[in-house]
N, C-alpha and C positions, 0 to 999 in steps of 0.2 A: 325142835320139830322132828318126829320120827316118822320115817315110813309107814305105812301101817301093814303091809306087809312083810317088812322086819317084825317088828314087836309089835304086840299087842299089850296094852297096857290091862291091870287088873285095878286100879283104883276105879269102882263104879260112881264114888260121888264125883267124878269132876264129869263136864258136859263133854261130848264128845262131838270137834268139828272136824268134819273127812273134806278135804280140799281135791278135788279130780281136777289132776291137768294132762295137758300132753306138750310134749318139747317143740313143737312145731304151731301149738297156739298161742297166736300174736297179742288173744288178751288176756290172757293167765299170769302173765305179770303183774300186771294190776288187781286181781284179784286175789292173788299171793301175798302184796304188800298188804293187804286189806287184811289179812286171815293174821298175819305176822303183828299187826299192831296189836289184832283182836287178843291175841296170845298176850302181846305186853301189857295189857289192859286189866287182861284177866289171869293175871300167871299162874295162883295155884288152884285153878277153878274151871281153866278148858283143859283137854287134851286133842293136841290137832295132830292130825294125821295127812299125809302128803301122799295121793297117789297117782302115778302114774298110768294113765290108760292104756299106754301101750302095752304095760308089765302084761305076766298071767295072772296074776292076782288084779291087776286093774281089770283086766280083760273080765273075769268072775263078777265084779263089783259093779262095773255100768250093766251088764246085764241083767246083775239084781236089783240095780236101779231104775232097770231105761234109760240110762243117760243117754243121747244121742249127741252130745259137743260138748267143749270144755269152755272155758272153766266151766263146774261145777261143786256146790258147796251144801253138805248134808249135814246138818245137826240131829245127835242123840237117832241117829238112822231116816231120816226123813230129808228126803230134798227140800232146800228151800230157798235156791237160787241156782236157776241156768242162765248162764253169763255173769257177767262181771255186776254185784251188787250195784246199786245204784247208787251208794251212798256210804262212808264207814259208820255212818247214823244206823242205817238200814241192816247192815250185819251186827252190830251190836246189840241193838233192839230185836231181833230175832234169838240170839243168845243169852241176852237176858228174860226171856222167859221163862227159860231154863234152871237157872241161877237164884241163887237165895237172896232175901234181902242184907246179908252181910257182906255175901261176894258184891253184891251191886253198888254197896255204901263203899265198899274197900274202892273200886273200880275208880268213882266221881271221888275219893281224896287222889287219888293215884292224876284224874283227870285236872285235880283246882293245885296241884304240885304242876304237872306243867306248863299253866297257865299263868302261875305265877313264876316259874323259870323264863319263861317267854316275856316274859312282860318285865321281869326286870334284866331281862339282855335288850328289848327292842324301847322297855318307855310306855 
């Protein structure tokens, strides 16, 4: 996961999720975990970016957003969740809009792999 104001990546096929937190909000943890599966899910198909609101560069970025609180989570430039998703259903389903039907089929083998990992560790 890179900053994004470190590097800016140049592959434009993959979707692009920008994560705004700040060190001081108590539910950007969970919203972080949420952005982090979305990444395992999709690995060579999102590019996420981690920013800091406090940074200058964060500081530029809520303003071109409006963001007024964190967490917030923008795909391909568009906000589409202030606060913490409702659901890791709900951020994957907004990502996949995005996404091809091949990234989506890779995703659901990637998903019925750990369901069968889970299922022969628990029965």
């Amino acid at each position: 996961m890179m900053n994004r104001g470190d590097v800016l990546s140049s592959n434009k096929k993959k979707v692009t999720v920008e994560f705004f937190y700040s060190v001081t909000c108590p539910y950007c943890p969970a919203a972080l975990k949420m952005v982090q599966e979305a990444k395992k899910l999709y690995p060579d198909d999102i590019e996420v970016f981690k920013i800091d609101t406090q940074s200058d560069f964060g500081q530029a970025q809520v303003q071109l957003y409006s963001i007024q609180g964190t967490p917030a989570i923008a795909i391909n430039g568009k906000i589409v969740f202030r606060g913490v998703p409702p659901s890791q259903n709900a951020l994957n389903g907004e990502i996949e809009k995005y996404l091809s039907e091949d990234a989506i089929s890779k995703a659901k083998q990637i998903k019925k792999k750990r369901r069968d990992r889970m299922n022969l560790m628990y029965g």
